[in-house]
FISE-994931 format. One record per residue: chain; x, y, z of N, C-alpha, C in turn; residue number from 1. Coordinates in Angstrom, 2 decimals. Example, Ala and Ser with C-alpha at 12.3 -4.5 7.8 and 13.67 -1.06 7.14 Angstrom:
REM residues 2
{A, {13.19, -5.69, 7.80}, {12.30, -4.50, 7.80}, {13.20, -3.30, 7.80}, 1}
{A, {12.85, -2.25, 7.08}, {13.67, -1.06, 7.14}, {12.90, 0.03, 7.87}, 2}
END
This chain:
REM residues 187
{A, {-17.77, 17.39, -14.03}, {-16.43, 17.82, -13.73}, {-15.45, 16.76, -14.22}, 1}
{A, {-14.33, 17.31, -14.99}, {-13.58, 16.20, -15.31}, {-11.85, 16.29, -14.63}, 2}
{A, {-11.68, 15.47, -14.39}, {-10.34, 15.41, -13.39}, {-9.19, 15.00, -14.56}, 3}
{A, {-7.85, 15.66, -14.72}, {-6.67, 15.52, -15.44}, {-6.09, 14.13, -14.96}, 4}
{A, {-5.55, 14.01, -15.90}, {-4.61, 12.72, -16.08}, {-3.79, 13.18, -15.07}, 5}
{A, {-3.23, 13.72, -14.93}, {-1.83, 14.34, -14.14}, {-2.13, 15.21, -13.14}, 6}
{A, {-1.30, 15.27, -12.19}, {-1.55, 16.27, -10.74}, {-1.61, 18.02, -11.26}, 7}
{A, {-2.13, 18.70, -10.63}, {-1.23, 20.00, -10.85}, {-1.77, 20.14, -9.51}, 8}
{A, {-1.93, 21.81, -9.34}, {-1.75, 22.60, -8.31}, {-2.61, 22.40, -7.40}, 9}
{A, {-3.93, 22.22, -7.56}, {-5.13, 22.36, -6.59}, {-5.69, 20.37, -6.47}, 10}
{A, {-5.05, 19.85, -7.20}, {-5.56, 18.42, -6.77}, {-4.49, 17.27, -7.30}, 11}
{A, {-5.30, 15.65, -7.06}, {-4.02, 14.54, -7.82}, {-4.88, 14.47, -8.91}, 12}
{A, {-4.35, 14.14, -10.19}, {-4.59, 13.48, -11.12}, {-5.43, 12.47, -11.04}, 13}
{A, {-5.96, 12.18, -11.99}, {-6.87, 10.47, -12.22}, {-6.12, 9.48, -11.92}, 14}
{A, {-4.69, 9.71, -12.50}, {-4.02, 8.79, -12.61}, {-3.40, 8.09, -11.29}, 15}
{A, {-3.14, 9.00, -10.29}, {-2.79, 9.38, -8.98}, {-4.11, 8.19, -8.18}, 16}
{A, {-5.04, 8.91, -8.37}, {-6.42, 8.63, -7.57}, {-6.55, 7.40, -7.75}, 17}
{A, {-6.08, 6.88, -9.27}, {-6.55, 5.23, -9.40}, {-5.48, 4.36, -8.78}, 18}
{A, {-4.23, 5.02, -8.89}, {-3.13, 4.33, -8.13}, {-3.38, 3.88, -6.34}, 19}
{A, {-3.34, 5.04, -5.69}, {-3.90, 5.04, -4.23}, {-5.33, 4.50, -4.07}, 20}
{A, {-6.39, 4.20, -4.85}, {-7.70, 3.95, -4.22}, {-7.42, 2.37, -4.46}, 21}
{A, {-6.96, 2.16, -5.42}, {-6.46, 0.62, -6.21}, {-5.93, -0.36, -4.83}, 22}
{A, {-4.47, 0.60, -4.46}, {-4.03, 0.25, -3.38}, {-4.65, -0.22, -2.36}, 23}
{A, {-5.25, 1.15, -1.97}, {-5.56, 0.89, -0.28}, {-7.35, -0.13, -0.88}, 24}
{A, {-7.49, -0.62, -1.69}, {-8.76, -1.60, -1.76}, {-7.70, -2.70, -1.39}, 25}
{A, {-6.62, -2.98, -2.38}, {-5.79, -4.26, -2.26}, {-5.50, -4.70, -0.84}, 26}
{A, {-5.33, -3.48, -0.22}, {-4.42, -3.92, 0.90}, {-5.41, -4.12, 2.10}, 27}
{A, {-6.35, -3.35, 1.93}, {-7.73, -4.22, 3.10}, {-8.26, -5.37, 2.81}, 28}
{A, {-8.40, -5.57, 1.55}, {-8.25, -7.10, 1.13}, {-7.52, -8.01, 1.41}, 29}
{A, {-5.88, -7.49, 1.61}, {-5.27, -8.49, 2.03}, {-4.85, -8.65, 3.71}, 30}
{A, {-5.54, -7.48, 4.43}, {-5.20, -7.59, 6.12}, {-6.50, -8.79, 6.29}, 31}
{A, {-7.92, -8.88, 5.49}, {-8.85, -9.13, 5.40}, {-8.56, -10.98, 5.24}, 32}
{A, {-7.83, -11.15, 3.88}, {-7.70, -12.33, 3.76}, {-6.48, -13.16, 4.76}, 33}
{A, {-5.67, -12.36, 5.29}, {-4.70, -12.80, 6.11}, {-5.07, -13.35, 7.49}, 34}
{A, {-6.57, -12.47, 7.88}, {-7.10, -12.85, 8.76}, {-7.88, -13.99, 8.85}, 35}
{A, {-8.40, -13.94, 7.41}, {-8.89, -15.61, 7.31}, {-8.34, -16.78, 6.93}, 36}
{A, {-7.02, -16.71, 6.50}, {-6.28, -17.66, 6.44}, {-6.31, -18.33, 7.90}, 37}
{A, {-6.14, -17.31, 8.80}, {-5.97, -17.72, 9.89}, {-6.86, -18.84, 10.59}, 38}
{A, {-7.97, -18.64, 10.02}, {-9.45, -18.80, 10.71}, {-9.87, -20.40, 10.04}, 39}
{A, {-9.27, -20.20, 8.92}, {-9.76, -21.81, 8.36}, {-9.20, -22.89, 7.91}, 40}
{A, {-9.69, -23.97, 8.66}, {-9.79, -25.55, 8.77}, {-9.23, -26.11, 7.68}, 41}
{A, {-8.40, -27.09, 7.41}, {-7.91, -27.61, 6.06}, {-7.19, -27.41, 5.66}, 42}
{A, {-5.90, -28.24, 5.39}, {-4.32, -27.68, 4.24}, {-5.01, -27.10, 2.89}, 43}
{A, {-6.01, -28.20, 2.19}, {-6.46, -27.36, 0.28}, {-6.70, -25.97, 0.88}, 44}
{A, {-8.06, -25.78, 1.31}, {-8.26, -24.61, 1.78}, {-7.57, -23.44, 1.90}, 45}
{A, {-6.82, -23.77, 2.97}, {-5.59, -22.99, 3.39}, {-4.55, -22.48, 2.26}, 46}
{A, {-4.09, -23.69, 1.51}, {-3.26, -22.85, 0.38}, {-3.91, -22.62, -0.77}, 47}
{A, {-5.09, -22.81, -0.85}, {-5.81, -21.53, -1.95}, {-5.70, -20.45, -1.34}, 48}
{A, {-6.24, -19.98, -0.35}, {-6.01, -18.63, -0.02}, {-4.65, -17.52, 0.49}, 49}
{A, {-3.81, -19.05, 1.06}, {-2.60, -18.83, 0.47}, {-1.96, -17.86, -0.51}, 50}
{A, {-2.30, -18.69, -1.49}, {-1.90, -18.64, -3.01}, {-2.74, -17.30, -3.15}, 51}
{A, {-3.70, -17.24, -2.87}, {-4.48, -15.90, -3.37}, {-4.03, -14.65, -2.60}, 52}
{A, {-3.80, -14.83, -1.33}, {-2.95, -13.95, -0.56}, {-1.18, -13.68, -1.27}, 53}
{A, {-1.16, -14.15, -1.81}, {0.70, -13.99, -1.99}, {0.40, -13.18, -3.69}, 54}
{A, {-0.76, -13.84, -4.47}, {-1.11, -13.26, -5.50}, {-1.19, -11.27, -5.88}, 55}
{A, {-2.09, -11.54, -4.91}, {-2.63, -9.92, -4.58}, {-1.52, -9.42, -3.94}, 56}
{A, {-0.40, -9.71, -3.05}, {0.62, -9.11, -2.52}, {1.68, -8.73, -3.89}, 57}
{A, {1.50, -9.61, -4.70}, {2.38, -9.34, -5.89}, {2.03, -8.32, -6.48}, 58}
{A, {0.86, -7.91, -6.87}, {-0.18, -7.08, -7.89}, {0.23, -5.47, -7.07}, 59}
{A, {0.01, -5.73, -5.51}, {0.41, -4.49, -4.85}, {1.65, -4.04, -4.98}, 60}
{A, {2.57, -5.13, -4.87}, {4.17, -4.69, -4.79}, {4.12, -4.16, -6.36}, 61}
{A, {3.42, -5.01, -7.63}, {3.67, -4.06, -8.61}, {3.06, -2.37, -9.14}, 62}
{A, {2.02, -2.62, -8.31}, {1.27, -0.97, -8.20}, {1.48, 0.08, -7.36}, 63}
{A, {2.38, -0.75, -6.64}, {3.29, 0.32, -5.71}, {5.10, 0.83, -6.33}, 64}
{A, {5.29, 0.22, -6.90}, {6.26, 0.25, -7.64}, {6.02, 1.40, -8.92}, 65}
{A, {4.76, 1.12, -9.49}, {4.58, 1.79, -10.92}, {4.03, 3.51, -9.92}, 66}
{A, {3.22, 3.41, -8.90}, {2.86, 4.28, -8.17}, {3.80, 5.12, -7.66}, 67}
{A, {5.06, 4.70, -7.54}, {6.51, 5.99, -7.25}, {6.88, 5.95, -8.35}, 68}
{A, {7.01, 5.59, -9.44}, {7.70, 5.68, -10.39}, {6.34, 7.09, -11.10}, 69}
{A, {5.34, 6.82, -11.05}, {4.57, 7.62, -11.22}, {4.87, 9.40, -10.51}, 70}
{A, {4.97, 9.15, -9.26}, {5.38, 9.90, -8.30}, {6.68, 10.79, -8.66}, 71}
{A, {7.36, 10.44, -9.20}, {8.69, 10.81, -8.99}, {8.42, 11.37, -10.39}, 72}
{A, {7.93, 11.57, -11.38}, {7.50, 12.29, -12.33}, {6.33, 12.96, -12.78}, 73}
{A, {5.91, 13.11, -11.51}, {4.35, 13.92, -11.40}, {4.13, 14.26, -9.93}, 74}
{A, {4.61, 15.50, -9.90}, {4.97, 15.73, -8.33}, {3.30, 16.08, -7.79}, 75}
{A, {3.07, 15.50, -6.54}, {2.71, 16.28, -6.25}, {1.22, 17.21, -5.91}, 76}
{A, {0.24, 17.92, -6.17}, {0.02, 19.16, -5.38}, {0.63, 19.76, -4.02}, 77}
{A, {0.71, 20.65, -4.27}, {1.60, 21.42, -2.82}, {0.74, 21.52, -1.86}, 78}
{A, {1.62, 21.13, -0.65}, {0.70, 21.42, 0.76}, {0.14, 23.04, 1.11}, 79}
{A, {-0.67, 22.68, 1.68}, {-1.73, 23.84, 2.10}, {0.12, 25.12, 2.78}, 80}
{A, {-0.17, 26.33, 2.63}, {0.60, 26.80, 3.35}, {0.50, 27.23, 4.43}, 81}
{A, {-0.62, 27.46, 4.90}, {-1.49, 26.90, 6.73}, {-0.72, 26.22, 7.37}, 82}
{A, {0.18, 25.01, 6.35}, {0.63, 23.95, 7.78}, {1.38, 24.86, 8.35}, 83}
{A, {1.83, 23.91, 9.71}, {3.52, 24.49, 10.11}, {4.31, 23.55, 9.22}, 84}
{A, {5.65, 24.25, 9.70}, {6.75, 23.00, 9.33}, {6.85, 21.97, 9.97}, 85}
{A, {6.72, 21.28, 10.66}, {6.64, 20.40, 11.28}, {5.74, 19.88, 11.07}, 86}
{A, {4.40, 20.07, 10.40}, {3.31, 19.18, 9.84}, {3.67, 18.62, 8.30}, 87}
{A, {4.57, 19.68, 7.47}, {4.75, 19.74, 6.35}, {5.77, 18.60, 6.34}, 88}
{A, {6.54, 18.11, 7.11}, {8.00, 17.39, 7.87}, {7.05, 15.94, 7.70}, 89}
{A, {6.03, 15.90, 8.64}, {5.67, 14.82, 9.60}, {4.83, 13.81, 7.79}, 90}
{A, {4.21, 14.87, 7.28}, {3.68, 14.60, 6.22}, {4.06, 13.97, 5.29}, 91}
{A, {5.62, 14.33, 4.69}, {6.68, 14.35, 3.90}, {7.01, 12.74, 4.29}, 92}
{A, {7.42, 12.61, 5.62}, {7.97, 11.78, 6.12}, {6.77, 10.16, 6.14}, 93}
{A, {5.85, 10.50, 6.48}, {4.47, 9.56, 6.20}, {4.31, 9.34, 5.35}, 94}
{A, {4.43, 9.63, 3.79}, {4.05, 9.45, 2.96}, {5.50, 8.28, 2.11}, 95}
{A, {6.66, 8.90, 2.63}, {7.35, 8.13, 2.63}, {7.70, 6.71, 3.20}, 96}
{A, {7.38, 6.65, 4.14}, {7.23, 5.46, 4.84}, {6.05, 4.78, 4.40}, 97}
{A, {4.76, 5.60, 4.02}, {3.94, 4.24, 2.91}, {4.29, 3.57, 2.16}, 98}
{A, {4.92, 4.58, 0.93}, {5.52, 4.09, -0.18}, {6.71, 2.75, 0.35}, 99}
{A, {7.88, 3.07, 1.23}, {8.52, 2.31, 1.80}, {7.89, 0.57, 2.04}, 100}
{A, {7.11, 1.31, 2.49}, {5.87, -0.51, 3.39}, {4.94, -0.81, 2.73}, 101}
{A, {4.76, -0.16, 1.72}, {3.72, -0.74, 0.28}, {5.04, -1.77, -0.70}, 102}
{A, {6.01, -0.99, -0.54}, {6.73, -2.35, -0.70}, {7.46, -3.47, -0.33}, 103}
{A, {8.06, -2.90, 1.06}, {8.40, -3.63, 1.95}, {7.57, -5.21, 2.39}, 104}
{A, {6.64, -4.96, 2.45}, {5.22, -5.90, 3.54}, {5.70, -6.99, 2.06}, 105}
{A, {4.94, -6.39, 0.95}, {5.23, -7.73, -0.16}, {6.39, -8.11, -0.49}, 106}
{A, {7.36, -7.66, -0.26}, {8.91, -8.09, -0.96}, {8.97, -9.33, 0.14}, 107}
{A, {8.72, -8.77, 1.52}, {9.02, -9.47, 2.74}, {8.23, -10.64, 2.95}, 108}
{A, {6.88, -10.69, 2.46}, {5.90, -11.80, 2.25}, {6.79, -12.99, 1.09}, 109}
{A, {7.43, -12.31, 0.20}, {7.99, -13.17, -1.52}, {8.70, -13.88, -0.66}, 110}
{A, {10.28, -13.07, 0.43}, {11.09, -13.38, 1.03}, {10.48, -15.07, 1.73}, 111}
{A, {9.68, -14.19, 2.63}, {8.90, -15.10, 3.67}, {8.53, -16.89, 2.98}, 112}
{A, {7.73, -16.40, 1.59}, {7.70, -17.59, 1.01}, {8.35, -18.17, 0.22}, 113}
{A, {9.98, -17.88, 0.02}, {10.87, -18.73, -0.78}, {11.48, -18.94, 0.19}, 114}
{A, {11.67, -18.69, 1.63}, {12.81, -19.58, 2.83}, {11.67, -20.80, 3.20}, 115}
{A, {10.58, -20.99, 3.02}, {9.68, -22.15, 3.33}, {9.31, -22.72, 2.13}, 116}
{A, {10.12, -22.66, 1.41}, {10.15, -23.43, -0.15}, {9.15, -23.30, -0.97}, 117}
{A, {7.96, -22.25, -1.13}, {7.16, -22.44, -1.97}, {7.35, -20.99, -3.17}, 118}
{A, {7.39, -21.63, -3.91}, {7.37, -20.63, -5.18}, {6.01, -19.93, -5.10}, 119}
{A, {6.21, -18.65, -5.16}, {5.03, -17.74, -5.53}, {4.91, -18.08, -7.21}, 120}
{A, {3.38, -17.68, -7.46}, {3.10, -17.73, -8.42}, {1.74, -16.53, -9.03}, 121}
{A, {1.34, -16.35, -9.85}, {0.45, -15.42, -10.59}, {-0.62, -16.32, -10.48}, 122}
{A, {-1.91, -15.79, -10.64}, {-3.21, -16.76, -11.56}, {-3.00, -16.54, -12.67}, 123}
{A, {-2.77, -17.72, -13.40}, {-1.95, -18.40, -14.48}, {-1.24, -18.60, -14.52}, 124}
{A, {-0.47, -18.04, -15.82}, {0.61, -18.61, -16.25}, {2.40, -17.80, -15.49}, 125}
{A, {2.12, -17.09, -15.50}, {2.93, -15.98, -14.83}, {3.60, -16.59, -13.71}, 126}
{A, {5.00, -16.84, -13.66}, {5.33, -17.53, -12.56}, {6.69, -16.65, -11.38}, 127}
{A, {6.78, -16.17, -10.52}, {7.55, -15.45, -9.82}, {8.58, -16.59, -9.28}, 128}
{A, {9.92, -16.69, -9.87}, {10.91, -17.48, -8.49}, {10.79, -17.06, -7.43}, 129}
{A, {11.46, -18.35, -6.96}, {12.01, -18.17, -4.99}, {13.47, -16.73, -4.88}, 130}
{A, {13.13, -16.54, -4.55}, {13.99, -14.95, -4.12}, {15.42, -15.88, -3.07}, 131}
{A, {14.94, -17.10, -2.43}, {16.77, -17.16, -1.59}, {15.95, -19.07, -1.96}, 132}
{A, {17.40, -19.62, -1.20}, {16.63, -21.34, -0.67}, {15.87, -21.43, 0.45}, 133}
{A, {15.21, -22.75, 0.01}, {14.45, -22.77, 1.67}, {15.29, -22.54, 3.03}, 134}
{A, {14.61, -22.40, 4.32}, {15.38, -22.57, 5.41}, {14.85, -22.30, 6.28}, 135}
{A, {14.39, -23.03, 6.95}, {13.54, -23.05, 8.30}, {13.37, -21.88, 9.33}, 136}
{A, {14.76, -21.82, 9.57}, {14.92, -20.68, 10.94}, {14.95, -19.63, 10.09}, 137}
{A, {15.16, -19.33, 9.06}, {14.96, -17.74, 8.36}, {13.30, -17.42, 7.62}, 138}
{A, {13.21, -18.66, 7.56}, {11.54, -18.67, 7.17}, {10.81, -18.28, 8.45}, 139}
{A, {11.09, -18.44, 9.73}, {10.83, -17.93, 11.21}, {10.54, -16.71, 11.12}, 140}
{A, {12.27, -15.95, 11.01}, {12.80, -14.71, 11.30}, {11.56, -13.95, 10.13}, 141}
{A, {11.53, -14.33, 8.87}, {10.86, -13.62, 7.64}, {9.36, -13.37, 8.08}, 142}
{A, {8.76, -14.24, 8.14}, {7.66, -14.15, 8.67}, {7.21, -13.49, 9.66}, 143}
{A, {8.13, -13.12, 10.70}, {8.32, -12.28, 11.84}, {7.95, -11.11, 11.75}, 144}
{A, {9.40, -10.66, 10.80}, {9.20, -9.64, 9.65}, {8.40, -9.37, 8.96}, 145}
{A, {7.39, -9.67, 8.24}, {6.63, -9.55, 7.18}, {5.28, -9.42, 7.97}, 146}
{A, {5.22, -10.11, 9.24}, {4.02, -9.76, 10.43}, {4.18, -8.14, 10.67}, 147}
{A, {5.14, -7.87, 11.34}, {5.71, -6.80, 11.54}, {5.68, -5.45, 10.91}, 148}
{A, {5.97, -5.56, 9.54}, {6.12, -4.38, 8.54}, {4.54, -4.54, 8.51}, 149}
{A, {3.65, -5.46, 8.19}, {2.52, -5.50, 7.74}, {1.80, -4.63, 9.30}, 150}
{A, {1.98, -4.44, 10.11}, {1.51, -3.72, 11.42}, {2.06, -2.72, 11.36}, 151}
{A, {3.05, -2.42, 11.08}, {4.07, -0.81, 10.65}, {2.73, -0.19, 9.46}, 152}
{A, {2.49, -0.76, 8.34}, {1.51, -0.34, 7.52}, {0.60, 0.27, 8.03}, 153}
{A, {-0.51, -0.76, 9.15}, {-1.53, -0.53, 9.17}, {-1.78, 1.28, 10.23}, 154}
{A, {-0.22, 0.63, 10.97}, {-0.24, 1.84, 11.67}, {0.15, 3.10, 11.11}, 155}
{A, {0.82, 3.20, 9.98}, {1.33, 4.44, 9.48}, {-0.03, 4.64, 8.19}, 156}
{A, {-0.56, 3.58, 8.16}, {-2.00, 4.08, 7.29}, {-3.11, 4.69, 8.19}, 157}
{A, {-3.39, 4.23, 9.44}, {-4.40, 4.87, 10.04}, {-4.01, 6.37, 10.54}, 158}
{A, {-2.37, 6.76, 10.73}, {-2.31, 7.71, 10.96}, {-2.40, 8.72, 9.96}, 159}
{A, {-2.07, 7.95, 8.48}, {-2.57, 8.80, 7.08}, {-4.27, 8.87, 7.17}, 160}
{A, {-4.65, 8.38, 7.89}, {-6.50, 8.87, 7.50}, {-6.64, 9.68, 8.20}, 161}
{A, {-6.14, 9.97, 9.94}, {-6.09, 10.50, 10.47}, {-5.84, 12.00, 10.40}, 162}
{A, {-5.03, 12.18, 9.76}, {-4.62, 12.94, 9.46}, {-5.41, 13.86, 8.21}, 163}
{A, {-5.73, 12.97, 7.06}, {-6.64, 13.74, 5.98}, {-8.06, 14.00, 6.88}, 164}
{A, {-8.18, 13.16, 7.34}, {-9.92, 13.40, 8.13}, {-9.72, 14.59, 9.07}, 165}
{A, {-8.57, 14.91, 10.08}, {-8.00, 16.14, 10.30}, {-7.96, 17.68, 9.65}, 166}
{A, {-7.41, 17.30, 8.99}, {-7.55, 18.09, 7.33}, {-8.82, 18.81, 6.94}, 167}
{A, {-9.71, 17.53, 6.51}, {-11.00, 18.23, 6.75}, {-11.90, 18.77, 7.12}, 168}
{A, {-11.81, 18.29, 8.54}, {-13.06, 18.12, 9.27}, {-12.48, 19.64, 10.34}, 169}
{A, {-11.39, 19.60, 10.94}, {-10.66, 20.84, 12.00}, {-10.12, 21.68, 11.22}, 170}
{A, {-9.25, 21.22, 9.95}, {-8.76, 22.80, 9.77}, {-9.40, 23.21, 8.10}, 171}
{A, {-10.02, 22.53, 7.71}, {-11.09, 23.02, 7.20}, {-10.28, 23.29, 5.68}, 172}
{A, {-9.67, 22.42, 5.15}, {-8.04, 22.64, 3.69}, {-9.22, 21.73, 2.56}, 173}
{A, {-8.03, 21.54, 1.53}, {-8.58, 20.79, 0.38}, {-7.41, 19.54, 0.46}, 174}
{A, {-7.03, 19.26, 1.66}, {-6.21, 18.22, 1.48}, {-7.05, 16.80, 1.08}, 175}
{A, {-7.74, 16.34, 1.70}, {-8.59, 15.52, 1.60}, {-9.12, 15.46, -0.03}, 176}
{A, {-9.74, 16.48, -0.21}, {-10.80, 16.87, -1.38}, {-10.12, 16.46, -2.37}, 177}
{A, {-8.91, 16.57, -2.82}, {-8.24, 16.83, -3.56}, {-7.53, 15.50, -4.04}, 178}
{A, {-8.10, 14.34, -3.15}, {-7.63, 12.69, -3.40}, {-8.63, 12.18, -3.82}, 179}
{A, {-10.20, 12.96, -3.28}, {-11.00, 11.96, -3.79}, {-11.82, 12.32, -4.69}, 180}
{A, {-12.22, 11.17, -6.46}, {-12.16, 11.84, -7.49}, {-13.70, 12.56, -7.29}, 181}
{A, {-14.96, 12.60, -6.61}, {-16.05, 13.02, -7.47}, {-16.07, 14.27, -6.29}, 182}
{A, {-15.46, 14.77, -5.53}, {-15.49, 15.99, -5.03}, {-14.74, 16.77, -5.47}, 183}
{A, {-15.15, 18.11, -5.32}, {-13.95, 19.65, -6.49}, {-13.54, 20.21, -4.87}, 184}
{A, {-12.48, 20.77, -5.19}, {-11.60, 21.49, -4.80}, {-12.53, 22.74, -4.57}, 185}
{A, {-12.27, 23.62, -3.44}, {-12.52, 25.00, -3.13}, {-11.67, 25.84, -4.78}, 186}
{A, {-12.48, 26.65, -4.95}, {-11.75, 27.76, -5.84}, {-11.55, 26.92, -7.01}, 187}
END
């Protein structure tokens, strides 16, 4: 079975599928590494993973970026017409608020780390400026923030699985099917 570059009616695109699976690997990677920053002993230590944490936040903010831009010119498959409106609403609205906090969490992380003076950077050569000056009490507030949105994520992502696993499993649609590439679509 071969899956289109582009969305149409009964499923997403390849292109779609590599965007979102890309993602949501990045981003358990990075609730993953955030947690072990936490966990280990040592300043070197610490800002390698740092550095590798702010890295991968970059890579997301840019695949989330190319991922609506994608979006916004490849609409799409249409929802089941089973839903109600109010699922079709709640849906609309979730999916928006990913996109929102797929970029939010990293802009707010960049934020976070140019009020505590450290320049983000790429592995290599690739170098990102400080987005404001340092500053202590806003490096506080940012971080706050960037805790925050990053828990807004996790929660508006588990209610996106929730919801496709819903999908599948109770009302029995191709919502699900239709994201992930080596299963076909009904019909």
């Amino acid at each position: 079975m071969s899956i289109p570059l582009r969305n149409n009616e009964k499923r997403y695109g390849l292109i779609s599928q590599l965007f979102h699976w890309a993602i949501v690997a990045l981003i358990l990677f990075q609730y993953a590494w955030a947690w072990r920053i936490d966990q280990v002993e040592g300043f070197r230590l610490r800002l390698e993973l740092v550095t590798q944490h702010k890295t991968v936040g970059m890579l997301v903010l840019i695949l989330a970026a190319a991922r609506l831009l994608w979006r916004l010119f490849n609409r799409p498959p249409p929802l089941p017409e089973t839903m109600r409106r109010w699922e079709r609403r709640a849906a609309q609205l979730g999916h928006w608020a990913l996109y929102g906090l797929m970029l939010a969490v990293p802009l707010s992380g960049w934020l976070y780390s140019s009020a505590a003076g450290y320049a983000d950077f790429w592995w290599g050569p690739v170098n990102f400026p400080s987005l404001i000056e340092a500053n202590q009490s806003l490096e506080d507030r940012l971080h706050r923030l960037h805790q925050a949105l990053a828990i807004a994520l996790a929660a508006v992502a588990v209610i996106h699985l929730l919801a496709a696993l819903r999908h599948h499993f109770i009302n029995k649609d191709d919502v699900l099917r239709r994201m992930l590439p080596l299963w076909r679509t009904r019909n």
